[in-house]
Backbone bond lengths (Angstrom), bond angles and torsions (degrees), N, CA, C in turn:
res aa  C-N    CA-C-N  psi(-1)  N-CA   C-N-CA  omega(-1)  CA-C   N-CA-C  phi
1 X - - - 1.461 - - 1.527 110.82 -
2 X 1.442 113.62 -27.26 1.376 119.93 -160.72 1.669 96.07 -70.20
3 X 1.214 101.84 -64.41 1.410 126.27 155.01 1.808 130.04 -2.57
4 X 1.722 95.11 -72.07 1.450 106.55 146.20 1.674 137.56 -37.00
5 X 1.562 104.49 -56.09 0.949 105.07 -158.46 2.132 95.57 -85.40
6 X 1.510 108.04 1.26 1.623 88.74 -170.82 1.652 95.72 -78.20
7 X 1.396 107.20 -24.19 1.632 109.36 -154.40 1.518 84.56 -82.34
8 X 1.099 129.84 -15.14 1.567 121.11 -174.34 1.552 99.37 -66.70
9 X 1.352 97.99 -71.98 1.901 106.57 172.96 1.440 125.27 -19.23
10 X 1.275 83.12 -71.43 1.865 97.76 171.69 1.828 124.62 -48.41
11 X 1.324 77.95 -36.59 1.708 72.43 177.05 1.658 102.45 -89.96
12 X 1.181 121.97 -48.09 1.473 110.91 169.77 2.265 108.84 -45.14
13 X 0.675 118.91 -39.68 1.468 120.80 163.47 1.299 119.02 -21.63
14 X 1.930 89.29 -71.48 0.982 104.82 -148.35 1.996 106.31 -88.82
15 X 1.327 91.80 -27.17 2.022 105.65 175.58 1.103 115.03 -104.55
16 X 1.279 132.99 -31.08 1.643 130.71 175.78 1.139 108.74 117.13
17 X 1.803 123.47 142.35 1.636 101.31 172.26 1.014 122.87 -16.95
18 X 1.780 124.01 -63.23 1.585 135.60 -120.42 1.288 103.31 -71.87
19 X 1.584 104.32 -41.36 1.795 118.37 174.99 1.384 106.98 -60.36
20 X 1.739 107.18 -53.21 1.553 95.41 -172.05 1.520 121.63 -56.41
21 X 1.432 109.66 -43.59 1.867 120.48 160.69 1.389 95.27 -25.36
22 X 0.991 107.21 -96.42 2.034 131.38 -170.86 1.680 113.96 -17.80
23 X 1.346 101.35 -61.68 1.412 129.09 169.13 2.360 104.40 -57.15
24 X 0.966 127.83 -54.85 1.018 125.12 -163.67 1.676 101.79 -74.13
25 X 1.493 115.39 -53.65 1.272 132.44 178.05 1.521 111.84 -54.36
26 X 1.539 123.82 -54.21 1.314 122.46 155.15 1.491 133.62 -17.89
27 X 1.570 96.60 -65.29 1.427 126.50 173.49 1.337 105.74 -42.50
28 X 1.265 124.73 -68.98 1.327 157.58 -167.32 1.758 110.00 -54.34
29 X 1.569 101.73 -43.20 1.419 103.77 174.21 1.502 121.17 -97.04
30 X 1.613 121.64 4.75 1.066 117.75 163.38 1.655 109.34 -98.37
31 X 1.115 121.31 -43.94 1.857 111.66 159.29 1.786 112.62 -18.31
32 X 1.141 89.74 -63.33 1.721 105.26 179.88 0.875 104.00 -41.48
33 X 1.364 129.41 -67.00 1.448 147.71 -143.08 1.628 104.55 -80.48
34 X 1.332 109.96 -47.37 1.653 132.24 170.27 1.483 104.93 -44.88
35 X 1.129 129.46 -45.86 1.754 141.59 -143.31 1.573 100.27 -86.27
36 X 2.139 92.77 -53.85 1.556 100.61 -175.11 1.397 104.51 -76.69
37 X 1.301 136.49 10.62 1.567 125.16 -172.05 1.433 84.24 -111.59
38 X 1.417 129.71 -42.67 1.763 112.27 -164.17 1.776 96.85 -74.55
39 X 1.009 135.11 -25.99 1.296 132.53 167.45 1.439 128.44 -72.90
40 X 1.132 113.63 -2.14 1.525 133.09 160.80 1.553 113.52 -89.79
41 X 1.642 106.23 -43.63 1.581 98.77 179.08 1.439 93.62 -92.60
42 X 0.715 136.73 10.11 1.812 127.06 174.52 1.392 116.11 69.73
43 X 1.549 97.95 36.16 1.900 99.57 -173.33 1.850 103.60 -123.78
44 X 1.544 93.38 -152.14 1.678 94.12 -170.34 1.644 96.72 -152.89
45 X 1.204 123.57 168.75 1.324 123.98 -163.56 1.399 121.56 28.17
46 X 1.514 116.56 57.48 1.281 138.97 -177.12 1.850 97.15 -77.80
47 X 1.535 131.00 104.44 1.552 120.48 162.52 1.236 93.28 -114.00
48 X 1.174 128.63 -178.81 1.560 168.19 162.11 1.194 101.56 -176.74
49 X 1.588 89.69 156.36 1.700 132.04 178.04 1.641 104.36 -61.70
50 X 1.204 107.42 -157.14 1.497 138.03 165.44 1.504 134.44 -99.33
51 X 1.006 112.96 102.93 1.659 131.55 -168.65 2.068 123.21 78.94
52 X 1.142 96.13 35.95 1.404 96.96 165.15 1.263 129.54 -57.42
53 X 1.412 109.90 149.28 1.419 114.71 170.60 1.528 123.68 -115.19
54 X 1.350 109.56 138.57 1.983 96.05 -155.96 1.618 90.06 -145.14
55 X 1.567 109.34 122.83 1.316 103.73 150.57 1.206 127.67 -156.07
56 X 1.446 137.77 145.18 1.076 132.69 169.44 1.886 97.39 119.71
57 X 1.653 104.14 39.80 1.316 91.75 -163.83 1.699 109.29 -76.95
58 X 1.015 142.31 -14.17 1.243 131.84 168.87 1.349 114.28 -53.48
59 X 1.268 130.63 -22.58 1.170 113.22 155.74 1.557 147.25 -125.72
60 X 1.856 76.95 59.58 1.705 87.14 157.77 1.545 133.62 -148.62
61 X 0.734 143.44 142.20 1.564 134.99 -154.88 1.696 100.98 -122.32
62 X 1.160 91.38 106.29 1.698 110.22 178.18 1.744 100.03 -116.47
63 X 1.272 97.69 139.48 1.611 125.66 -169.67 1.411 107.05 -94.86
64 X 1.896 112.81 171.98 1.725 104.81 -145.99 1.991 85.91 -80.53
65 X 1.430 116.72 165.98 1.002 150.67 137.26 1.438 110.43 82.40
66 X 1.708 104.95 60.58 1.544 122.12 -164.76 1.575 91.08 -109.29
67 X 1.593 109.05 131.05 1.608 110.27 175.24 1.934 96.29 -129.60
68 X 0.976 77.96 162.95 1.907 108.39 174.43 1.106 117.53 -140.20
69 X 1.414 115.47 129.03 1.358 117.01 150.16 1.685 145.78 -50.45
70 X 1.374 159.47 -126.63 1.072 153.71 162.26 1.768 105.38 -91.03
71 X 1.100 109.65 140.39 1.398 116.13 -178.12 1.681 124.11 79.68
72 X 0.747 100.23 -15.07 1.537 88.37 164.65 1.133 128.07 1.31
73 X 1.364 145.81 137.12 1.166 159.28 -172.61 1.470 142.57 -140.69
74 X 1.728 120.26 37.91 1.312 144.03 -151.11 1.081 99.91 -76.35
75 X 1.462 147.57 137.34 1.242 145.65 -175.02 1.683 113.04 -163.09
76 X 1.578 133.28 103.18 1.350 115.67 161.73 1.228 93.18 -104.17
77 X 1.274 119.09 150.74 1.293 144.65 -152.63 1.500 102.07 -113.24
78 X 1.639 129.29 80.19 1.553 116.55 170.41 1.469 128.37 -70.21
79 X 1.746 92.68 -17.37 2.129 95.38 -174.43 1.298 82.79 -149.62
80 X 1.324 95.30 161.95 1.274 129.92 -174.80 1.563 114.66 -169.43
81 X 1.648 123.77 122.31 1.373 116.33 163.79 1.428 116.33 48.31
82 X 1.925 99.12 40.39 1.902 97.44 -168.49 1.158 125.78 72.93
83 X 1.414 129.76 -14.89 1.318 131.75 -162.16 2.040 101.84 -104.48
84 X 1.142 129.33 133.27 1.195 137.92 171.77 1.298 117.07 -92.01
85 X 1.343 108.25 132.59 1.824 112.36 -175.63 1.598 98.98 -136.21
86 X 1.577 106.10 140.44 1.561 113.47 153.82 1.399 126.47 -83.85
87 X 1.258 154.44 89.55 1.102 146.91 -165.89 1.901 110.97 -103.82
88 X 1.154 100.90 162.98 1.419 102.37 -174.22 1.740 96.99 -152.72
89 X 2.083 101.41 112.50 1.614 101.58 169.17 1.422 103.06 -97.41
90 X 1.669 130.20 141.39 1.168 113.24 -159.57 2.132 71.98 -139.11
91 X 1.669 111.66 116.09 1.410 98.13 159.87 1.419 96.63 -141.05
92 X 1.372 86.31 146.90 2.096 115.57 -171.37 1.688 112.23 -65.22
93 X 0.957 107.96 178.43 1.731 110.89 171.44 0.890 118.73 -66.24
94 X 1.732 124.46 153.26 1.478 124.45 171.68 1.387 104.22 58.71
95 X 1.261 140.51 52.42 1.182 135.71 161.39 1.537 112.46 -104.73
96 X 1.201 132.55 149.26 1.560 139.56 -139.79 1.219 111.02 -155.18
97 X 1.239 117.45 131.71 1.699 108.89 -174.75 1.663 102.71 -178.03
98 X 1.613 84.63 135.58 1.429 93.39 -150.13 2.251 101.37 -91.46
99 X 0.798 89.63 -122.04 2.235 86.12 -169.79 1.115 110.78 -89.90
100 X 1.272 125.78 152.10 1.359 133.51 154.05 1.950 102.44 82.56
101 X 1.156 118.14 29.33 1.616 125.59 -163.23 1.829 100.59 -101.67
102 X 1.262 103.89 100.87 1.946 106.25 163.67 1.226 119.20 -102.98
103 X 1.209 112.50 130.72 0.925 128.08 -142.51 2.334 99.45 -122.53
104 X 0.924 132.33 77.61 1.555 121.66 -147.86 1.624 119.50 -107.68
105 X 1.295 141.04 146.85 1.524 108.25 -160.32 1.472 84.62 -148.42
106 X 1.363 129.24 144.76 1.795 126.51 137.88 1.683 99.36 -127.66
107 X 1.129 126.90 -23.87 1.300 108.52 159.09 1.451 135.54 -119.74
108 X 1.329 123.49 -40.81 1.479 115.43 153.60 1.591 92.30 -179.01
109 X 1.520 81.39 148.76 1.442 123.80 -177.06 1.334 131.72 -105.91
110 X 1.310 156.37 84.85 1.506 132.15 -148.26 1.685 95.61 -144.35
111 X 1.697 102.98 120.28 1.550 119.79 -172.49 1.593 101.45 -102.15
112 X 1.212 153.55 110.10 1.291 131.31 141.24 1.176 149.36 -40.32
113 X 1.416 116.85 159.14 0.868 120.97 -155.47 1.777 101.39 -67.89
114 X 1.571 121.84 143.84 1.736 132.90 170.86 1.417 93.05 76.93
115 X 1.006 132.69 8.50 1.711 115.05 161.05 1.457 130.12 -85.87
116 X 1.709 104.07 126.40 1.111 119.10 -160.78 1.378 129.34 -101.25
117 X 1.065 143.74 105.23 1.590 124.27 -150.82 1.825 102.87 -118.04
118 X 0.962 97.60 173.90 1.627 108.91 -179.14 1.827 124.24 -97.70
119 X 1.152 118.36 -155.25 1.475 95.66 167.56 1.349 122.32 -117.31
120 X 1.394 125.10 154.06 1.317 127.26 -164.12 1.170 119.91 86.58
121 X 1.441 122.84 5.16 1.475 112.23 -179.01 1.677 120.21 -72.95
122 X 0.969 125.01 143.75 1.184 115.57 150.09 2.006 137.11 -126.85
123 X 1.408 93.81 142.63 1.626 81.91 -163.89 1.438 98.07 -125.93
124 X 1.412 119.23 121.26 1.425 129.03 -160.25 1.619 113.33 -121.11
125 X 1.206 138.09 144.69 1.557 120.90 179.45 2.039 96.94 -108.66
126 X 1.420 116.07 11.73 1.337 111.38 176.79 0.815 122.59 -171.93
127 X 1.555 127.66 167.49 1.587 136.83 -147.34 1.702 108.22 -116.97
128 X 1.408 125.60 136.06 1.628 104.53 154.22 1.653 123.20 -60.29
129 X 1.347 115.97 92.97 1.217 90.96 174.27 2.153 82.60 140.65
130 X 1.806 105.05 139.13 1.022 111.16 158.58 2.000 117.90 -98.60
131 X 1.359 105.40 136.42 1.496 92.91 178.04 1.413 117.45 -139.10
132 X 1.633 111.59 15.22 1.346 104.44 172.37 1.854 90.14 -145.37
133 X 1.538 91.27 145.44 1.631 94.53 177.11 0.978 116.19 109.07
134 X 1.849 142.44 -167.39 0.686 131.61 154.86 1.881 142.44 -77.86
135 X 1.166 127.65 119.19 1.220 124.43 165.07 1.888 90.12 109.61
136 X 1.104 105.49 63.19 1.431 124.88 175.16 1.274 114.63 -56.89
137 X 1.358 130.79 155.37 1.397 127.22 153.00 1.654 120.97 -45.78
138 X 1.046 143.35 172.28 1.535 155.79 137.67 1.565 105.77 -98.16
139 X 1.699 115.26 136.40 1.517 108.26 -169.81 1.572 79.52 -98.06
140 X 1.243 130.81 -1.43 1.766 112.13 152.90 1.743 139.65 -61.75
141 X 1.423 93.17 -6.91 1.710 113.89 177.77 1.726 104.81 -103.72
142 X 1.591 125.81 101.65 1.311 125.89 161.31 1.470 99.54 -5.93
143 X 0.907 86.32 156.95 1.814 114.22 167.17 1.352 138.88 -91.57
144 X 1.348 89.46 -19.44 0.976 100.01 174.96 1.820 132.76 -109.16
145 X 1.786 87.19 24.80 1.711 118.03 -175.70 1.528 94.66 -136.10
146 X 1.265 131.85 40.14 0.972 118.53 -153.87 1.507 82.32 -124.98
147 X 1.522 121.92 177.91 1.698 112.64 -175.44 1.291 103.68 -108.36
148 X 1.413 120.53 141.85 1.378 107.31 -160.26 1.712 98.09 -107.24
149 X 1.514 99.31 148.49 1.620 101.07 -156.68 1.445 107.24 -85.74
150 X 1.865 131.57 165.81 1.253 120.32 -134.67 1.735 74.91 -150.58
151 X 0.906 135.49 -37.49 1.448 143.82 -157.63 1.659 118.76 -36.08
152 X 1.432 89.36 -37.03 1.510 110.43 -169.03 1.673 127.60 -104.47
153 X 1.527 118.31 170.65 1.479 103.24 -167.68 1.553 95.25 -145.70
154 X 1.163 114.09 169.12 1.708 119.61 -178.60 1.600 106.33 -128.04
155 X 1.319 130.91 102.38 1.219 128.76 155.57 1.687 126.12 -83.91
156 X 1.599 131.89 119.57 1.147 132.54 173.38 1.440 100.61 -111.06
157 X 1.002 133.75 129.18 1.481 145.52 -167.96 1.347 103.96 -105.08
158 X 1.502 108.45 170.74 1.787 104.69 -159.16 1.846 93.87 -91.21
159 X 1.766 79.23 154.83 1.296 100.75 171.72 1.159 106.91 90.16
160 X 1.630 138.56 -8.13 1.536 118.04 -165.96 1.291 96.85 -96.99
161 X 1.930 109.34 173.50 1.097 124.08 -158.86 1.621 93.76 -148.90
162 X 1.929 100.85 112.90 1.100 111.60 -176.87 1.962 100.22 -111.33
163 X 1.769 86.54 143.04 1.532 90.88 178.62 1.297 130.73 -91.08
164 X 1.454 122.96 -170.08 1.461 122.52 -161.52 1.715 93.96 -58.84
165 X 1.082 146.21 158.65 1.535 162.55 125.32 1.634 115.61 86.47
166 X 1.630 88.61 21.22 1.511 92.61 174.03 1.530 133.83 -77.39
167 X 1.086 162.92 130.94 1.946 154.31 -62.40 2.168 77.27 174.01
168 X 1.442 113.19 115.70 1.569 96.75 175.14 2.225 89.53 -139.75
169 X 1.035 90.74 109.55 1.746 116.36 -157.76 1.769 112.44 -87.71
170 X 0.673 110.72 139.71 1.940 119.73 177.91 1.801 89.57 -42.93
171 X 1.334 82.24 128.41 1.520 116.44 169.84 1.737 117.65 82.03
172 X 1.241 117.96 5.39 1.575 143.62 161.20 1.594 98.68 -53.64
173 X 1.564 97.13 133.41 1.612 104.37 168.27 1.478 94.64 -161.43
174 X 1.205 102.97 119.92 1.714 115.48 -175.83 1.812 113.21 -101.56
175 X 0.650 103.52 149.22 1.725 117.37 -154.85 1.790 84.83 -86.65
176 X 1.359 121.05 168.82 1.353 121.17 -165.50 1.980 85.04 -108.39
177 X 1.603 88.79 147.53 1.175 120.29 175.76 1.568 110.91 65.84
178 X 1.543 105.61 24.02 1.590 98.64 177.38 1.601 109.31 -95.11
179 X 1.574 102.95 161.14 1.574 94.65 161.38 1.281 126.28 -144.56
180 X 1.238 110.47 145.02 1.349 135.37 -179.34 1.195 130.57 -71.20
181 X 0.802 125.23 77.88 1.919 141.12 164.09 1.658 118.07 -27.79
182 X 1.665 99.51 127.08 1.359 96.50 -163.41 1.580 119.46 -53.19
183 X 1.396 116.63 161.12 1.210 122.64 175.50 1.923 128.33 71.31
184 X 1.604 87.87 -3.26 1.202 105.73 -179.10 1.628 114.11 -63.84
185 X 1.793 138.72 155.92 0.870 130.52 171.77 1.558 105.61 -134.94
186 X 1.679 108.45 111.61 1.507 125.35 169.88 1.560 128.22 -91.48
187 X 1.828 100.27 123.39 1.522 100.63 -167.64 1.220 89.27 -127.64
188 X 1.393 149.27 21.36 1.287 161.24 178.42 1.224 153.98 -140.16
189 X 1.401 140.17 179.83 1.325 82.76 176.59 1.824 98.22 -114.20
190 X 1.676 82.77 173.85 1.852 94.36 -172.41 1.844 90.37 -113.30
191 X 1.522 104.21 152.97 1.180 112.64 164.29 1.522 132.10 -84.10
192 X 1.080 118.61 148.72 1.704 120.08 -170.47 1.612 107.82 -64.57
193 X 1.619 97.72 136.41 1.488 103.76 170.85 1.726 107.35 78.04
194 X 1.099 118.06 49.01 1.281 129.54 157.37 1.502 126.68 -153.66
195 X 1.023 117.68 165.73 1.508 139.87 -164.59 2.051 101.40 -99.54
196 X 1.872 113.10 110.84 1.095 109.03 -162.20 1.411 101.46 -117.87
197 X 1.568 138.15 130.97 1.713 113.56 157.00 1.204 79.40 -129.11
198 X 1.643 89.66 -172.39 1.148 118.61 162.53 2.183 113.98 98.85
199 X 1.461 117.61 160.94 1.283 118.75 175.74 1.392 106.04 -130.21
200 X 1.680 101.15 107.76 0.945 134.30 7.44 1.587 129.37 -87.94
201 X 1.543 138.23 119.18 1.264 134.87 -118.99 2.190 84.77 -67.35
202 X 1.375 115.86 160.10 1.267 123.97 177.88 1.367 103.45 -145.24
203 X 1.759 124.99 145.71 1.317 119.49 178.47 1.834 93.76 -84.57
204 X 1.993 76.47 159.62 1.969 94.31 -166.61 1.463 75.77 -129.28
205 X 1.350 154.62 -15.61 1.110 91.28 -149.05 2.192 63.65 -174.51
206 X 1.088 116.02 140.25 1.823 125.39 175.24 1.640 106.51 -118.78
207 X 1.579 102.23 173.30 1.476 105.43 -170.92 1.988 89.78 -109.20
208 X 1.246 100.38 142.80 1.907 102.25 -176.74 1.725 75.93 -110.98
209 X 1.414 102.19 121.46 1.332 114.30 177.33 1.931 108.79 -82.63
210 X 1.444 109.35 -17.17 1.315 121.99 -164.70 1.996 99.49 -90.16
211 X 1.282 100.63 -51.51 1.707 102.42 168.13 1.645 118.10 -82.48
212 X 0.986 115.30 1.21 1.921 133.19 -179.54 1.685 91.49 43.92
213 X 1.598 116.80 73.33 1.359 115.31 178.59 2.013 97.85 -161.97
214 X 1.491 89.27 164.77 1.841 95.76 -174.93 1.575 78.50 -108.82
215 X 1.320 98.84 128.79 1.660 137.83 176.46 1.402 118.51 -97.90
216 X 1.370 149.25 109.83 1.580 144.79 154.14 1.720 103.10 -16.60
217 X 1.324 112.17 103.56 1.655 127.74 168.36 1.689 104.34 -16.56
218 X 1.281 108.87 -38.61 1.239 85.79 174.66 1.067 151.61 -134.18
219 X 1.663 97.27 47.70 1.411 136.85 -146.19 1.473 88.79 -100.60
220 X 1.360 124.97 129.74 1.758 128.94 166.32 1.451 99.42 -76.21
């Protein structure tokens, strides 16, 4: 406590009550806010950041001791443009993810459990706009009236580790314990236990479980 209260001082020192007020009260109303959201998803060690945006929580089932950084961006998508969707975000325990992370669903979403991502990612299961099949978009209809497609799903398997500004796209399924290199963009799937960049992201590099080392992909 003693402890507490020096860093309190100091920062009042150093910012002025008004901040420290601001700063303490802040604090204070996201705890709150944290407590009533893990009791809505029916979990435990519920954190987030500062100023998230969340909707569609009935349908998603997130596991105990999931944190976020600032911005957050949770979204299953039930309507759209008149159109009704069931979506399902499904993320595992111990999952971690740092700022600026969207997260987007109309048909299903499923994160494993210990996967850790960076900031800015985003991992989406759909597009504005139909473009393969029947009854296509027209690029004469905004885009943003356009019907957003449902067809597809995003699997991240446990343990992987996605980097800062990586793009993870309808029909993506990542192999467990792989990782994703920043800036990379995944529309496929990658196999477990390797090292992926690139757009479209490609493994460089696998784990030799027998030498306990990451090997050139196509190294025997």
């Amino acid at each position: 406590m003693g402890a507490r209260l020096n860093l309190l001082r100091e920062y009042a020192n150093e910012n002025g009550a008004f901040l420290l007020v601001q700063k303490s009260i802040g604090a204070l109303a996201r705890r709150t806010r944290n407590k009533l959201l893990a009791k809505k998803l029916n979990t435990h060690g519920f954190q987030i950041g500062r100023h998230p945006s969340l909707a569609g929580l009935a349908h998603m089932r997130i596991g105990k001791n999931f944190s976020a950084g600032d911005g957050l961006w949770l979204e299953a998508v039930t309507s759209f443009a008149g159109v009704q969707y069931e979506p399902l975000i499904t993320i595992g325990a111990n999952v971690s993810v740092s700022h600026q992370v969207h997260v987007a669903c109309t048909n299903q979403v499923s994160i494993g459990d210990g996967v850790l991502m960076g900031s800015h990612v985003i991992i989406t299961d759909h597009s504005h706009g139909i473009y393969a099949g029947q009854e296509q978009s027209s690029p004469e209809v905004p885009p943003n009236v356009r019907r957003l497609s449902n067809d597809k799903g995003v699997i991240v398997q446990q343990n992987v580790w996605i980097g800062d500004g990586v793009a993870i796209l309808g029909g993506a399924n990542i192999g467990e314990g792989t990782i994703v290199g920043a800036n990379s963009v995944v529309t496929g799937e990658l196999p477990a236990y390797c090292i992926a960049v690139g757009s479209p992201a490609r493994p460089i590099r696998k784990w030799n479980f027998e030498k306990k080392q990451w090997i050139a992909w196509r190294e025997d």
